[in-house]
C-alpha positions as CSV (number, residue, x, y, z in Angstrom):
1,X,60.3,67.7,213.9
2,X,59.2,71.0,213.0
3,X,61.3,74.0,213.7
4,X,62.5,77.5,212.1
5,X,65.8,79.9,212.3
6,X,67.0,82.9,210.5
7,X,63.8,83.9,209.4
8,X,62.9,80.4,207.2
9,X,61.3,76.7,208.5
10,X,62.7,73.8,208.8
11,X,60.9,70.1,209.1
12,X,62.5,67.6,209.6
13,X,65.0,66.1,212.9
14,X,68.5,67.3,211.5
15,X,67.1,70.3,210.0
16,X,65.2,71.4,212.5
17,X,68.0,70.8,215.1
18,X,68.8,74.0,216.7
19,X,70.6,76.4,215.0
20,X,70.6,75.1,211.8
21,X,70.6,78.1,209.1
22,X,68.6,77.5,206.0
23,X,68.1,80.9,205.0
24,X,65.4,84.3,205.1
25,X,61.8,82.9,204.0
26,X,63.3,79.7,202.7
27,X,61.3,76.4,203.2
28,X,63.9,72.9,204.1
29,X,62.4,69.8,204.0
30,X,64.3,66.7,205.1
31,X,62.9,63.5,203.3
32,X,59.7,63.1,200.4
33,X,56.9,65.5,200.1
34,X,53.3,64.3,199.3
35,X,51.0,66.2,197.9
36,X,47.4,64.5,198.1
37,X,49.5,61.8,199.5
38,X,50.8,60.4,203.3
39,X,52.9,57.8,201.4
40,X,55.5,60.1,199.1
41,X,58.0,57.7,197.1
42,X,59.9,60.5,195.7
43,X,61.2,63.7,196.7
44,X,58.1,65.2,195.6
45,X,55.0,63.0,194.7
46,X,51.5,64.6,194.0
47,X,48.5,62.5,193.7
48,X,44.9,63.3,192.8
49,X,42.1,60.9,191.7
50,X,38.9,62.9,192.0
51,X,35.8,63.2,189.4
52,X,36.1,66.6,187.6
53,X,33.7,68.2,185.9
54,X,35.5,71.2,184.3
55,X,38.9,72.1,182.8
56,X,41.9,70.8,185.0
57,X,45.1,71.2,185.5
58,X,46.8,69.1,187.8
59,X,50.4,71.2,188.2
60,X,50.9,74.5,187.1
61,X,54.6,75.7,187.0
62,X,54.5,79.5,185.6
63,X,57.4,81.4,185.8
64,X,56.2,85.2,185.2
65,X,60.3,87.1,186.3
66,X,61.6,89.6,183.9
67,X,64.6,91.3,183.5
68,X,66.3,94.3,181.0
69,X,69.5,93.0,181.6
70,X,72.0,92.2,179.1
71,X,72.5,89.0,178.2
72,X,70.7,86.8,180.8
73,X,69.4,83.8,180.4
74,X,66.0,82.4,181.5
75,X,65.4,79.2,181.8
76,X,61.2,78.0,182.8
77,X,62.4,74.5,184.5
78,X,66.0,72.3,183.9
79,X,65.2,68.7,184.1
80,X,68.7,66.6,184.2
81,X,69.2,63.4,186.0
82,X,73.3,62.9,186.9
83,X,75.5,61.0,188.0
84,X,76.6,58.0,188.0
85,X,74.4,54.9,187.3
86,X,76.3,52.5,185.4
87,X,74.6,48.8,187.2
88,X,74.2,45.8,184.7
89,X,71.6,46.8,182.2
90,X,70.8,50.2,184.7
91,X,68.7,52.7,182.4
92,X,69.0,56.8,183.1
93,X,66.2,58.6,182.1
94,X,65.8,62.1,182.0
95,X,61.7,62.7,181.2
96,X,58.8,60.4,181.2
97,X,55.8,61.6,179.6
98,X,52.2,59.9,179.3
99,X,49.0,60.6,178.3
100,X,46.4,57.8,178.4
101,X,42.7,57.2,179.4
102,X,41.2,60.2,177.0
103,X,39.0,60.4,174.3
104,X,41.8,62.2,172.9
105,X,45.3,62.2,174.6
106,X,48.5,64.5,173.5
107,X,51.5,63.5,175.3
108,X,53.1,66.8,175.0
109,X,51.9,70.1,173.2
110,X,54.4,72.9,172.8
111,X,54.2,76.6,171.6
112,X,55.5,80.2,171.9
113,X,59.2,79.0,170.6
114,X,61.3,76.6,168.9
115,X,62.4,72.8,170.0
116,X,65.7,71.9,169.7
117,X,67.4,68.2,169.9
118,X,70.8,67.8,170.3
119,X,71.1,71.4,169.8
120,X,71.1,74.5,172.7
121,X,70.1,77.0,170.0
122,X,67.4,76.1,167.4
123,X,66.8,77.8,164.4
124,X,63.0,76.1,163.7
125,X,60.5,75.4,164.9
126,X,62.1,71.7,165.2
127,X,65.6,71.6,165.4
128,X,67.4,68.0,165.3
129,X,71.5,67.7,165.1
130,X,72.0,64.6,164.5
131,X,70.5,61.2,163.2
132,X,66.8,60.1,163.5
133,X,64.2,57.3,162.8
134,X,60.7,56.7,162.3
135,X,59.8,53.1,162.9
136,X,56.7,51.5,161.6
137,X,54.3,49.7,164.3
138,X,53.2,46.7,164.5
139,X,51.7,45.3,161.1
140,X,51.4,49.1,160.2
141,X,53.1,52.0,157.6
142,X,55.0,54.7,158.2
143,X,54.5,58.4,157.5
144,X,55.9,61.7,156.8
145,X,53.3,64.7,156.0
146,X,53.6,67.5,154.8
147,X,50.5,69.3,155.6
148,X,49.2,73.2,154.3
149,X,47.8,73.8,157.5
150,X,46.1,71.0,160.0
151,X,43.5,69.7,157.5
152,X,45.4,70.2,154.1
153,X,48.0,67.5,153.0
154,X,50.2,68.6,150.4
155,X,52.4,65.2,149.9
156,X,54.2,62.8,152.1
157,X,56.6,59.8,152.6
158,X,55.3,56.8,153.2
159,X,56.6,52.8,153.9
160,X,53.7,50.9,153.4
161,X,53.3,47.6,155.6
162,X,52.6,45.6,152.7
163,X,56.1,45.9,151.4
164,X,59.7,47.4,152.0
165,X,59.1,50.3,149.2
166,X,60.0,54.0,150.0
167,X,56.8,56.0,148.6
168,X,56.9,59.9,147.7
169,X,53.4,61.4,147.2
170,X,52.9,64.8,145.8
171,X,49.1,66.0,146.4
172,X,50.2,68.5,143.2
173,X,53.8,68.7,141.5
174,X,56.8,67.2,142.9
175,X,59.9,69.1,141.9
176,X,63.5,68.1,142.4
177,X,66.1,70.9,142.9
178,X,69.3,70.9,143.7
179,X,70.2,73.6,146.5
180,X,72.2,76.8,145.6
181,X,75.2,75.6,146.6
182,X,74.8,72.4,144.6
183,X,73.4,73.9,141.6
184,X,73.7,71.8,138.6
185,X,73.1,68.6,139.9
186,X,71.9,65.6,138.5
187,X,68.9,62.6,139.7
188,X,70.0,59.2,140.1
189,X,68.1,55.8,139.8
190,X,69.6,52.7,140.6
191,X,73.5,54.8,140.1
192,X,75.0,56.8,143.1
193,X,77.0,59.1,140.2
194,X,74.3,60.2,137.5
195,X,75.9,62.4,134.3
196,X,72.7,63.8,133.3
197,X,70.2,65.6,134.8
198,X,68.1,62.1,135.2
């Protein structure tokens, strides 16, 4: 059913039931909307399959508002998934990215600002409170750069897969220091309480 009050439209039988109010310009839709697609399996599925031949982007979501107002926050797009789901071995997951089928394929570029995790508030340019890991793949090594710029490696941590070893590369010096607020500290190997400086 198709049908409109109070200056918005409504599809759908219940709301488009007579005198149902959904608001000035607003657009209710009861059920799934496709988008390239008669057969929607969620609330909003978009679908497009066709040879392209330039630049593309499939879904644009640009959020251009501004504001001078004191101490308003703006946020581009909020992704949670709630509520309870606690089944026998149920799984609740808040993002799914992938990028496959390219020459080259980048699951998620960012820029213009700084990513936090486990934090609302990040300082960096990556932000992590809390613990992480970097596991190896299969029959591979494990590595940490720490690059100049894209092209330039300046030293890195790596687990090689031929053994359980914990290598730190220096492409120039390496240089242990203690931070400020630890000055005077000492180096350890194979003791967890040096008394010298190594």
């Amino acid at each position: 059913s198709f049908g409109g009050s109070y200056g918005g439209v409504a599809i759908g039988a219940t709301y488009a039931a007579a005198g149902t109010s959904i608001g000035t310009n607003n657009l209710a839709v009861q059920g799934s909307v496709g988008i390239g697609t008669t057969s929607p399996g969620s609330l909003l599925t978009t679908y497009e399959a066709a040879a392209k031949t330039a630049t593309y982007t499939g879904v644009l979501h640009d959020v251009f508002d501004t504001s001078s107002t004191a101490s308003v926050n703006k946020v581009g797009m909020d992704i949670e998934s709630t509520g309870t789901w606690t089944g026998t071995s149920a799984v609740n997951t808040g993002l799914v990215v992938n990028a496959t089928g390219g020459t080259t394929n980048y699951a998620a570029t960012f820029s213009g600002g700084n990513v936090g995790i486990g934090t609302t508030s990040p300082g960096y340019t990556l932000d992590v409170n809390g613990n992480g890991r970097f596991m190896e793949p299969s029959a591979g090594s494990t590595y940490l750069y720490f690059n100049q710029d894209t092209s330039t490696i300046m030293g890195r941590i790596d687990r090689p897969a031929s053994s359980n070893d914990l290598e730190i590369q220096s492409y120039h010096n390496l240089i242990l220091t203690p931070a400020a607020q630890q000055a005077g500290g000492n180096v350890g190997i194979g003791t967890t309480s040096p008394g010298n400086l190594l």
